[in-house]
C-alpha positions as CSV (number, residue, x, y, z in Angstrom):
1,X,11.0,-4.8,-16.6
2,X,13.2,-4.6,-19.5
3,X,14.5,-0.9,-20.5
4,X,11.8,-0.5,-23.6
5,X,8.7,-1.1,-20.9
6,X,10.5,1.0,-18.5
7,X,10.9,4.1,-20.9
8,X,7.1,3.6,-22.4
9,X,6.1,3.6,-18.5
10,X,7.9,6.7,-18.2
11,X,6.4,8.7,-21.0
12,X,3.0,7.7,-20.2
13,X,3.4,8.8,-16.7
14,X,4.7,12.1,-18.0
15,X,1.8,12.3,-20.6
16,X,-0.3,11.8,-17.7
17,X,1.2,14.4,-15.5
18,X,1.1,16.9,-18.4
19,X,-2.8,16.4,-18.6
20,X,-3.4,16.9,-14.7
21,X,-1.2,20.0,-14.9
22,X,-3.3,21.1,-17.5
23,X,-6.1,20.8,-15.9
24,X,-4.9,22.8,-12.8
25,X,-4.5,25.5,-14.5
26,X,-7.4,25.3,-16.6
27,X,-9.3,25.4,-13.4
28,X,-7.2,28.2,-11.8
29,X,-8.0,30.0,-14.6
30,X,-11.5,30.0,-14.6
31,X,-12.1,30.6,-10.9
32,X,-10.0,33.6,-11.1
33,X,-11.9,34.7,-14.3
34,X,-14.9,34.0,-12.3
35,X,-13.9,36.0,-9.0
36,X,-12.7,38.9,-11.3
37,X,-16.0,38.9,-13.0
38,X,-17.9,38.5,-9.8
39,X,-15.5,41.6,-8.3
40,X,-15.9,43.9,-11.6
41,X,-19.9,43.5,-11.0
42,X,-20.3,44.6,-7.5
């Protein structure tokens, strides 16, 4: 793997880590909206 393919690899992978992050929190973020909302109700 010469250094050019080895450095696009990287920054895909990192792109790709940055979008499952993302969606991590995106989803930790709703179910604690949805517990506080659930809480708040009762």
């Amino acid at each position: 793997m010469t250094p050019e393919e080895e450095a696009e690899f990287k920054r895909r992978r990192r792109a790709r880590n940055y979008v499952v992050g993302g969606t991590l929190l995106f989803f930790v973020i709703l179910f604690y909206a949805i517990t506080v909302v659930r809480i708040g109700s009762a």
